[in-house]
N, C-alpha and C positions, 0 to 999 in steps of 0.2 A: 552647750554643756557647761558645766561650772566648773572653779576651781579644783571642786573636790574630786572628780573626774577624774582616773589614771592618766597620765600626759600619752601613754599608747594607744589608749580609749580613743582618746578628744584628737589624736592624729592619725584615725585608721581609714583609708585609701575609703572616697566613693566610687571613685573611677578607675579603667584602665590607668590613665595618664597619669595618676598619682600613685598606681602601685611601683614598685620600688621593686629591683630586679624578675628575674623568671622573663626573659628578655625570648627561649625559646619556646614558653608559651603563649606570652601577649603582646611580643614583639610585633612588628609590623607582617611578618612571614610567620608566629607562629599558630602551632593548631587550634589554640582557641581564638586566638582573633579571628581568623577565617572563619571557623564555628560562628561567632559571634556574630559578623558579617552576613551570613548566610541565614540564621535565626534557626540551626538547627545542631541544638546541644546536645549531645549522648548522654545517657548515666555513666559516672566517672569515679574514679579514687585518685583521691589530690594523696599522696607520699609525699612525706618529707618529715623533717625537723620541727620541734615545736616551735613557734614565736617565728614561722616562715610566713604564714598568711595565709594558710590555706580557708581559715573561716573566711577569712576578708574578701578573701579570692570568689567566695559561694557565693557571698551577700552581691559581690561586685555583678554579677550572673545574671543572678535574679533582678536583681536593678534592672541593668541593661536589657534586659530583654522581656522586662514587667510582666514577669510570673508571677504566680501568688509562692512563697517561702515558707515551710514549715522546717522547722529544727528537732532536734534532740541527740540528749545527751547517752551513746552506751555507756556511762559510769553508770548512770540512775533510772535507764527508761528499760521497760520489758515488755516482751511476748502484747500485751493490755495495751500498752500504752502507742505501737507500732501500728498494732489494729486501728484505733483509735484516729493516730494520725493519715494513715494511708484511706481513710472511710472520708474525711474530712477534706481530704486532696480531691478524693473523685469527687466530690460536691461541688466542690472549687474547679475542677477541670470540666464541667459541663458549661461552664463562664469565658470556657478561655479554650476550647476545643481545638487549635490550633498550635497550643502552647501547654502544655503537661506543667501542672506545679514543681516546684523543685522541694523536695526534700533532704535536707542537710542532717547527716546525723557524723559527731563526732568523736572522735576515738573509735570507730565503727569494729577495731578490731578487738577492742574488749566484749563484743556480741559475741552471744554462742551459738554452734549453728543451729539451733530452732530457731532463736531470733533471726539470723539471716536466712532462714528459709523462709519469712513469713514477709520477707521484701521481695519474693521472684516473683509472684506473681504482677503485684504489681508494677515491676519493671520490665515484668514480660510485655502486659498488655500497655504498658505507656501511662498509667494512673497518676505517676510522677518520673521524673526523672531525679535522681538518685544523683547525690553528690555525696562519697566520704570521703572524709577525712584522716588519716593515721601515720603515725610515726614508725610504724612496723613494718616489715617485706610483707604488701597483701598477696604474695606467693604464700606464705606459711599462714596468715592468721584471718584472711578471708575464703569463703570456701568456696571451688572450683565450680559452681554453677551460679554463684553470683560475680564471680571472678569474669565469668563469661561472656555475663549481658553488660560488662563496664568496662569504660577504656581505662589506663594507669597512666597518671599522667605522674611524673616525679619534680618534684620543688628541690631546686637545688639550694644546698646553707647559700646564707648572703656571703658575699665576697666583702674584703675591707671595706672597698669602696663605696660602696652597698650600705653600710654599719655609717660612714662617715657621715652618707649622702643625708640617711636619717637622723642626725643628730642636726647637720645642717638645715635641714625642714624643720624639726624640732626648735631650734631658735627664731626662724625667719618666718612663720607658721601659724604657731601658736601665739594664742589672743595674751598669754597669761605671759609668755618667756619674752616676748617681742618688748615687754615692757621694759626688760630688762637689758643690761648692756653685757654679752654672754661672750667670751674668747676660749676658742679652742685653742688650747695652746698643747697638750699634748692627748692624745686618746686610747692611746696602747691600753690603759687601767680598762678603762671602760668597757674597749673591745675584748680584753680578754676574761674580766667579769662575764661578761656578757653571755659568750661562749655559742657566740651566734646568731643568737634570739633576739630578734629584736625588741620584741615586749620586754623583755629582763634590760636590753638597751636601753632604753627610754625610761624603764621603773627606776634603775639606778639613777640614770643620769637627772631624773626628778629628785632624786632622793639628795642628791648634793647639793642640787642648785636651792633645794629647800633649806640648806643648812645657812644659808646666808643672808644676812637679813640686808646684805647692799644690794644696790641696785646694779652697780661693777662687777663683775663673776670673772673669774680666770681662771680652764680648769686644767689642770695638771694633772699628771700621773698620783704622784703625791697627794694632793687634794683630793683626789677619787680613795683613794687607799685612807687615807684619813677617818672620811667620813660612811667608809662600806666597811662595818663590821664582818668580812666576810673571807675564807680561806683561797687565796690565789690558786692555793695549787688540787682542790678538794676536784672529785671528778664530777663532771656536770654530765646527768646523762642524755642531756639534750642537746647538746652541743657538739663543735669537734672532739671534745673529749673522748665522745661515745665511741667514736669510731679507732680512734687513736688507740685507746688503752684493750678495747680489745682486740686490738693488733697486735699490740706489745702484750698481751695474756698468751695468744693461739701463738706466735714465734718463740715465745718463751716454750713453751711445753712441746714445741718444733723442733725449736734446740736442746730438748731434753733438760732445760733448769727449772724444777720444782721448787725452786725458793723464789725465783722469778714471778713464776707462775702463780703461787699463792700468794704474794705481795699484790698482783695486779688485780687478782682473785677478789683478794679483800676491798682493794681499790675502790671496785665495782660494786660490791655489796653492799659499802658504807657509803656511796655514792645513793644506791636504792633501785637498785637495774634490778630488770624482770630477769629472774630465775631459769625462767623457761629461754629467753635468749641468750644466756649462756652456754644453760645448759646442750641447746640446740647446737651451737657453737661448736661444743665439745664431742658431737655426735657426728657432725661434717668431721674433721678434724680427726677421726679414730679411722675412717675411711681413707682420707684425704691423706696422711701423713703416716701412716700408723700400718694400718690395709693386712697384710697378711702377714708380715712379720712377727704378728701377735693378733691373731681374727678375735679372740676375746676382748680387745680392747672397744672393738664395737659393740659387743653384748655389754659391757658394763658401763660404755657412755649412753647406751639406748636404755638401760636400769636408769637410768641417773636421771635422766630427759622423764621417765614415768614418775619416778620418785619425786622429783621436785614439783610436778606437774601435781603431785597428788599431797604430798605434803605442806609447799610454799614457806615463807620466810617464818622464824628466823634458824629453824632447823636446818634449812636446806645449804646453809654456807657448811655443816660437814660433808652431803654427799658431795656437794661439788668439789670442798680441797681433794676428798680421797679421789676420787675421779679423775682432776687435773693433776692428782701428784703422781697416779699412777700410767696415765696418759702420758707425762711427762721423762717417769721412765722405764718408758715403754722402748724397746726395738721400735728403728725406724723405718718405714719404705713408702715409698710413692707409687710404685710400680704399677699398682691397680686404676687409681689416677691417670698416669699415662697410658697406660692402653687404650680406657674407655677415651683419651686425648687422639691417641694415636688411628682407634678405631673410626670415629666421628672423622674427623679428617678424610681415609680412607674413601669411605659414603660421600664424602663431600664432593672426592674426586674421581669417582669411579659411577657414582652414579644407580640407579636400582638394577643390579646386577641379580640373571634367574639364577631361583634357588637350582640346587644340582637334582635332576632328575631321580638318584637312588636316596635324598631325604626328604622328598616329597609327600606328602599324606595323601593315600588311594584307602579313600575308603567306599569307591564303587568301582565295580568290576572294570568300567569302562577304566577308567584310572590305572587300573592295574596292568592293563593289557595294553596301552599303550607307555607302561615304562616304569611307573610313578613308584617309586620304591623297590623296583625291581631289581638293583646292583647295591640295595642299602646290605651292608655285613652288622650281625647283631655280636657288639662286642662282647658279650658273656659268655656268648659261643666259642671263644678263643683263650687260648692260652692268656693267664693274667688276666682277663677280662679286656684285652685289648686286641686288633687288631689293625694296621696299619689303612687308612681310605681319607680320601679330600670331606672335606666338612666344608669348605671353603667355594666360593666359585669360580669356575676355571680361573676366568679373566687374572683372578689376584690369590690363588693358589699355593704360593710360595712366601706369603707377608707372613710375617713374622711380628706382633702385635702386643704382645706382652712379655715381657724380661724381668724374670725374678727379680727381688733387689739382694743384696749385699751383706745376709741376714741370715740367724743358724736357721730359722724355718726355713724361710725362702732358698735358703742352698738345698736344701730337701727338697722343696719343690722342683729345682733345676735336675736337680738329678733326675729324679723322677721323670722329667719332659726327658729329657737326655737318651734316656731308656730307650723312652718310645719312639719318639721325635728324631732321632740322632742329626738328620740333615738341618731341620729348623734350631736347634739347639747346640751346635756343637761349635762351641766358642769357650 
């Protein structure tokens, strides 16, 4: 490679042995090394952070285990282009019938779902084995029947040490820096430039060492900041920042501060975060924090999620303030949260416990006559539309699983149980 080569380029891993953390996947115990060991890859989705390695990690795959590689990018490639490559694989995998081509596609979660329906099949039949790549939850933005045929493996951020170890490879390494006489004397600038990435590590730290025209380099905090025309404290949303601030956005509008909340808001926006993962944010969060104190606040974070979904920047920084400011003060509770908490639990410990024979479904005679809805009471038939019977099974009959919260709805609601309920409610 030549000088003009990005210094992350000209140092990106061939091997296991050179990649640089993800210790529980290519650790000596983890899943992919045994994978590797064994020469039998799954189709997969690499999570994580950008400038983690996941491309690296693909190419590293296909090496080892001399597949034929085919790539693309979801920003630029479509429906045409899929076909295309997947037709091209099976060509190549009549050469290698033991070994399915790997195909690489990255940002996988910017496809839509025709585009990923037009990868099942052939990850059903084995045509290639499937590696993406993304920075998103492939919970929400991959779709559950290609979700299905791949394992999730997660790339955790690099740790300091991680960050350091590369910069030290970086001097000791490279044809072009070895030239020179390079002292790390402090790195805090770099790493928190950085904001994780190791690409954006290694671009910067190219970028100083380029300002010097000695062959002596000493870098310092100072000397980093000197020479990075760049805002310390701007939100990077590829880095720990991402996760951080909108922490401090969802606690802020937790704690009911809407000036909070729109400061972090903005944070994010001017940052250049996906709209839709805020807005998602905000949609957990009206459930999560919010729940029945105010049930509208989930109709209008579920507007919000549609609306931004449909409108996109730069309009969408108003639905979202109105959203999080009214999110924010909103009445609070948890309540609903805790039960489906308290409920799960329950199952956990109690195990598949039979439904009660009088709410059974008989819908043939046989059913009927041996029980199956025979002691069910139809509560319209009753005063109030209510009367008094277990919903519950025996075994745990007496649990008591959800607790209003602290709230003028929510006291409505307690009364209301109160009414009916007296025994489970009377507190």
């Amino acid at each position: 490679m030549s000088n003009n080569t990005p210094l992350a380029e000209r140092l990106r891993p061939k091997t296991l042995e050179d990649y640089v953390s993800q210790k529980h996947l290519i650790g000596e115990n983890g899943v992919l090394q045994r994978a590797l060991k064994r020469g039998l890859i799954p189709s997969m989705i690499l999570w994580g952070p950008p400038g983690i390695g996941k491309t690296t990690l693909a190419n590293i795959i296909a090496t080892s285990t001399k597949r034929p590689f085919f790539t693309l990018s979801a920003i630029n490639a479509g429906v045409k282009d899929i076909r295309e490559v997947i037709d091209n694989a099976k060509k190549s995998n009549t050469l290698f019938a033991a070994k399915s081509p790997i195909l690489f596609i990255d940002e996988i979660h910017r496809f839509s779902k025709s585009q990923q329906d037009s990868l099942l099949q052939a990850v059903e039949k084995g045509w290639v084995t499937l590696i993406g790549a993304t920075t998103e939850n492939p919970s929400f933005e991959v779709i559950s029947a290609l979700l299905s045929r791949c394992q999730v493996y997660i790339l955790n951020p690099f740790s300091k040490t991680d960050l350091i170890t590369l910069l030290e490879q970086a001097i000791t390494k490279d044809k072009y820096l070895m030239q020179k006489h390079i002292v790390l004397k402090e790195t805090d600038a770099l790493l928190k430039l950085s904001g994780g990435d190791a690409r954006k590590l290694l671009n910067i730290f190219e970028l100083v060492i380029n300002n010097f025209e000695t062959e002596t380099i000493e870098i310092s905090n100072a000397i980093v900041l000197q020479h990075v025309q760049s805002n310390t404290a701007r939100y990077d949303k590829t880095g720990e920042q991402h996760y951080d601030i909108i922490s401090a956005f969802i606690k802020s509008i937790r704690g009911s501060d809407p000036n909070a909340a729109v400061y972090w808001l903005a944070r994010m926006i001017e940052g250049g975060e996906d709209v839709k993962f805020i807005a998602r944010r905000l949609l957990i969060l009206a459930s999560e924090d919010i729940g029945n104190a105010n049930p509208t606040a989930l109709v209008i974070a579920n507007n919000t999620f549609q609306a931004v979904s449909a409108i996109g920047n730069p309009e969408s920084r108003i639905i979202l303030s109105q959203c999080a400011t009214y999110l924010a003060c909103s009445a609070k509770s948890n309540a609903a949260y805790m039960a489906i908490n308290n409920a799960q639990n329950l199952v956990k410990s109690t195990g598949d416990l039979s439904v009660p024979l009088a709410l059974r479904n008989a819908p043939t005679k046989l059913m009927k006559d041996i029980g199956y809805g025979n002691a069910y009471k139809y509560a319209h038939n009753y005063e109030n539309n209510f009367i008094v019977q277990d919903f519950l099974p025996e075994e745990i009959k007496n649990n008591t699983l959800y607790h209003p919260g602290n709230n003028a709805r929510e006291a409505k609601q307690l009364e209301f149980l109160k009414q009916r309920w007296s025994k489970k409610y009377d507190y």
